[in-house]
C-alpha positions, 0 to 999 in steps of 0.5 A: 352064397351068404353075404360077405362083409368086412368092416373096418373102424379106426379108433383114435388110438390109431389101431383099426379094428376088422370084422368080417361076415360071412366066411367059412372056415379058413376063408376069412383069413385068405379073404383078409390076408392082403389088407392085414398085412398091409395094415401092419401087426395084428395085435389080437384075433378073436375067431368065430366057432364058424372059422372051424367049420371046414368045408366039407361041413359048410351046410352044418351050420347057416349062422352069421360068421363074424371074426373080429382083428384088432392092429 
């Protein structure tokens, strides 16, 4: 199993910016919804071409998922 990460950096405009590593498919979003909306509104949503992998296709391709959320 990959390593999952996510990383948050708060920028001085108050917004948080998210990144997160390691997902497949829709797993990002499940992995993220409570913190994002805890956050508050998502402004943008830049997704990976690993966040249209489905799950039968995981093994496809073993490259890093990134997704980056900006609030």
């Amino acid at each position: 199993m990959p390593q999952r990460i996510l990383k948050f950096k708060i920028l001085q405009d108050g917004r948080v910016q998210e990144t997160v590593e390691g997902f497949k498919g829709d797993a990002c979003n499940e992995a993220t919804k409570n913190l994002e909306e805890a956050l508050g509104e998502i402004k943008s949503k830049n997704l990976t071409s690993e966040a249209f992998i489905s799950n039968q296709n995981k093994n496809f391709n073993q490259s890093k998922n990134e997704s980056n959320v900006t609030f």
